[in-house]
N, C-alpha and C positions, 0 to 999 in steps of 0.2 A: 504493500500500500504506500501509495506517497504523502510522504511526511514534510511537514512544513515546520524549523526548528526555532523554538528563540535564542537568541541569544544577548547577550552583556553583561556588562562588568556587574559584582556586588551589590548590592542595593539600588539597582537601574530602578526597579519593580518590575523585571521580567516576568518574575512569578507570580504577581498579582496579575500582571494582564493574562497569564498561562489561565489560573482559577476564572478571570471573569469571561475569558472565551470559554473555558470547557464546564465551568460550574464544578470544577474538582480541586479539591484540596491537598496538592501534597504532603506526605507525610513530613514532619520536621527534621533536618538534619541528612535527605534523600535528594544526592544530589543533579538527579533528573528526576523527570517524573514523564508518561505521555499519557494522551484522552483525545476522544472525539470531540470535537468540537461545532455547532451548529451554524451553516450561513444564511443571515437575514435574508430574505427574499420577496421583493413586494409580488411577484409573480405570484408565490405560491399562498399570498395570501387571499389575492385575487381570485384565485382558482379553488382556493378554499371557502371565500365568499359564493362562488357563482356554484359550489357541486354540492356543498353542505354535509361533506365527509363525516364521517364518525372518528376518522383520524388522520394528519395531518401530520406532515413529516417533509421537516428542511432539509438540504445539502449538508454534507457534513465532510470535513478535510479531519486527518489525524494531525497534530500538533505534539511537539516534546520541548520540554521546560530542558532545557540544554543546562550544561552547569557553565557556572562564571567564570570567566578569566580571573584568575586570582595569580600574586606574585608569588615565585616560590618554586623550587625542584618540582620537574614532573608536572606542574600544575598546567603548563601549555602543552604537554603532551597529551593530558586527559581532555582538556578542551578541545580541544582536535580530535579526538578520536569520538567524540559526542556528537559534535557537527558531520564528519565524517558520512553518516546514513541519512542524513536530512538532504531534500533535494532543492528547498528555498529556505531562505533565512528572512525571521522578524528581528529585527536588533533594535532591541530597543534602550536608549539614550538618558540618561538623567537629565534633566537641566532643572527639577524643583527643589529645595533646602530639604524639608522634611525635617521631624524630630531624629533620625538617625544620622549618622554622620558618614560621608562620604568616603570610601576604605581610601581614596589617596587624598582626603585632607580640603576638598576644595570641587566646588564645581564648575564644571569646565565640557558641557558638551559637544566642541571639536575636538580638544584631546582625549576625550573618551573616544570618540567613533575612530578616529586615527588610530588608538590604541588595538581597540580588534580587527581591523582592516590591515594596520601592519604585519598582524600576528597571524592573517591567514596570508597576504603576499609572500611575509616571508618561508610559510608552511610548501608555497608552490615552487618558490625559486629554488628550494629546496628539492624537492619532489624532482625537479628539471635537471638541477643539477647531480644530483646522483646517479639519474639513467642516464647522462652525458659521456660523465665518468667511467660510467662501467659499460657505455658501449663503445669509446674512444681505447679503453685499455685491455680491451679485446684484444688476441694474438691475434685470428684471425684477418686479411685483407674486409675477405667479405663476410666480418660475421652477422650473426644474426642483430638485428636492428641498427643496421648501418644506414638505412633507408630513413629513419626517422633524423638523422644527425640535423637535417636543413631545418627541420620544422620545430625542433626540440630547442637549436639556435632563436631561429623566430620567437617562440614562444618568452625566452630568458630573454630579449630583446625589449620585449615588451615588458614584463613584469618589474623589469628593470627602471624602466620611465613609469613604474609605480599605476600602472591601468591594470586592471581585473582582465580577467582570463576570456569573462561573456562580452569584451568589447574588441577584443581579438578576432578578425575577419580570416576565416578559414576554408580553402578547396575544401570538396567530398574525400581527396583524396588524404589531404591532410587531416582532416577529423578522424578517417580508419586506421589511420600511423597513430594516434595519439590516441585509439579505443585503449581501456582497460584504465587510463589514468584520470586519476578525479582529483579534478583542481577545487580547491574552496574558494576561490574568488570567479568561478564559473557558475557558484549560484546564482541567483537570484535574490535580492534583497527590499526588502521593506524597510525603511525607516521610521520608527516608532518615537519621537520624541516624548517625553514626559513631563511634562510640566507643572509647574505652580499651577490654582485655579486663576490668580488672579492675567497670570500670562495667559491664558486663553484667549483665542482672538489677536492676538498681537504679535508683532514680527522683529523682535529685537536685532541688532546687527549681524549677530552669531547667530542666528537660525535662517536668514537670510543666504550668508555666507554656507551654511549646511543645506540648504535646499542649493544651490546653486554647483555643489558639491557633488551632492546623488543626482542633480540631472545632469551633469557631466559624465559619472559612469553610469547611466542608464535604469537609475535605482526609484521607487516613488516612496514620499517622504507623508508621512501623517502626525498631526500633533494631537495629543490630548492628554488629561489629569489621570491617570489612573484610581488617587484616589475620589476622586469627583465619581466618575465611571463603578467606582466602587458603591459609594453612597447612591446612585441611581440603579442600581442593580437590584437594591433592597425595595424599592418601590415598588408600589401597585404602579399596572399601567398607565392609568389616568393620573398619577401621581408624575410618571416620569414624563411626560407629554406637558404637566406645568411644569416641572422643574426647568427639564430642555430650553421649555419655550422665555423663560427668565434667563437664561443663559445665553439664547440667541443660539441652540445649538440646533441641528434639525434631527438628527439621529443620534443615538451613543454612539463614543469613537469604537467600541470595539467591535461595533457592527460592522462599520467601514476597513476595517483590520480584517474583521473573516473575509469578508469578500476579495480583500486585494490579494488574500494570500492565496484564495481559490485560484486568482490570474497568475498568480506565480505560479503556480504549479501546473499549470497549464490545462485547467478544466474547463468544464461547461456544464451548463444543467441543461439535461433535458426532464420532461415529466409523464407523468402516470395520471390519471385524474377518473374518479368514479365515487358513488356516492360512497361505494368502504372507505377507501383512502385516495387521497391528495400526497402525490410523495414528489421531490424534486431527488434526480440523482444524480451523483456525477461520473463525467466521461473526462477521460485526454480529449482535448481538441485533435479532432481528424478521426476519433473515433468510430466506424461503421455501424449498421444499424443491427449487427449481431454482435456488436462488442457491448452495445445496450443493452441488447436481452442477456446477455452472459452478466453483465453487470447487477438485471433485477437476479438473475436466477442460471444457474449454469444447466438446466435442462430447457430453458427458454431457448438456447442458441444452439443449444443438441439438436432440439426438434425445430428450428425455426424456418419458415415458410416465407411468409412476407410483413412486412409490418407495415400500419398506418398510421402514416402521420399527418398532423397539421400545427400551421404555427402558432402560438400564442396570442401573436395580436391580429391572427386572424379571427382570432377565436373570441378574446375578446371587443373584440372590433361591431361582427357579428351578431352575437353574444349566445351560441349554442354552435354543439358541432353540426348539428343537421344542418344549421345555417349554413359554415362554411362548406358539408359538402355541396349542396345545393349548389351554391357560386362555384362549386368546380375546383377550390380550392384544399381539397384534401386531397396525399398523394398515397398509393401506395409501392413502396420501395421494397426493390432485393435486397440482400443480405451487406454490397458493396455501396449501398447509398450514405453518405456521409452525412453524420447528424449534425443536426443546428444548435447552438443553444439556442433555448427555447422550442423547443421541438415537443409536441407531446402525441406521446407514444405508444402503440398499442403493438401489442406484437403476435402473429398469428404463427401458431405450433404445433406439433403434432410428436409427441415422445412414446 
């Protein structure tokens, strides 16, 4: 399953946003933890308005509370090797005082984000340089992975000018030279800033210079309170709808966290819809439409035949499927048809 990791330094409040996405509580002193986590979806609220399900079920991405960069022997080793299985990263940034104290004395959220971005640059130049090593000091003229020497060059070239791995322009041919090695700055990153309440809304010089930052290597940046996000979590609905709206907020941040992290990792929802249940589920982008049914159910794509789709806002456009088949606008697809987000999806079988 693809996992989406957080990460940062001690006291960022990684692991408060980890609990307010997944509603779990790590044990104290455990230093990861993972859980499912739910993505907002006004789709599927829509669709649970118009079908009047008995049950009702959002996207869901797996998440892992990664452990901290802490100083010390061994300590960047085990941080590395946490991230390691995560395929996007939420890193998320201090920049509020808080009653606890800062492990390096002071806050400072460009030197924090430098700090773990350094520590995975230097984890790849690393990684580059050793297969260099050991394919250079081969006896061998032509030994084995003398082929990669150009692109392995390339690669230390760049990490070198301090650019992530995912900004790195790569042939087909050069991607299959460099299969089996995983870069950590080839993730995928979220930037999670934290802040005071009273910084909400506002764009001090350092946060400015931080967005300006991740959209240079290709990264998207979200601010908000975690503890705020904390205190609205405890609300009744209509409770969190005044509170938001005194804040000027329009959603909780951590909504907009599930979702971006679902784009990092490269999903899409498509859906199920009937008066049992309203479910959104997720696919890889490029997914086919027996990669769906194997996703509801792995005898769905054993026995799959044809599936029928239609789109969401044709549907609610319309506002009933007979409507949309009517206008002509329902299709039904073979097994190689590529799904949409927003697809919803009925799938005909026979096992």
């Amino acid at each position: 399953m693809l996992t989406c990791g957080i990460v940062g330094l001690p006291q960022s409040g990684k692991t408060t946003l980890f609990t307010l996405l997944t509603n779990y509580t790590p044990p104290e002193g455990k230093p990861s933890a993972i859980a499912m986590a739910n993505v907002p979806d006004s789709r599927v609220d829509r669709l649970s308005a118009m079908y009047q399900p008995r049950k009702t079920v959002y996207g869901q991405i797996q998440v892992t509370d990664l452990a901290g960069l802490s100083e010390g022997t061994g300590k960047s080793a085990a941080f590395l090797d946490s991230i390691r299985p995560a395929q996007a990263l939420i890193h998320v940034i201090r920049a509020f005082e808080g009653d606890y104290p800062h492990p390096l004395g002071s806050i400072d959220p460009i030197r924090d984000f430098n700090i773990v971005n350094h520590e995975l640059l230097l984890a790849d130049m690393a990684l580059v340089e050793t297969r260099l090593d050991r394919i250079k000091s081969s006896s061998k003229t032509k030994g084995p992975g003398k082929e990669q020497l150009p692109v392995l060059e390339k690669c230390m070239e760049h990490l070198l000018d301090e650019k992530p791995m995912s900004l790195l322009p790569l042939t087909e041919e050069e991607q299959q030279q460099l299969q089996g090695l995983i870069f950590f700055t080839d993730k995928p990153q979220l930037l999670v800033v934290n802040l005071d309440e009273a910084d909400l809304g506002t764009t001090p010089q350092w946060l400015d210079k931080l967005m300006t930052i991740s959209q240079e290597k290709g990264w998207r940046l979200l601010t908000l309170s975690a503890q705020i996000e904390k205190e609205i979590s405890q609300l009744s609905t209509e409770e969190q709808k005044v509170f938001l709206e005194e804040l000027n907020i329009l959603e909780p941040g951590t909504a907009l966290v599930a979702r971006e992290a679902y784009t990092l990792l490269g999903l899409i929802a498509f859906f199920t819809v009937g008066i049992d249940e309203v479910r959104a589920w997720a696919l890889k982008q490029g997914g086919t439409a027996v990669d769906a049914a194997g996703t509801i159910h792995s005898d769905l794509a054993r026995g799959f035949i044809r599936a029928d789709v239609l789109s969401y806002e044709d549907l609610i456009q319309l506002g009933s499927e007979a409507a949309v088949k009517e206008k002509g606008l329902a299709q039904l697809v073979g097994k190689d048809y590529i799904v949409q987000d927003g697809d919803i999806v009925h799938i005909r079988f026979n096992v």
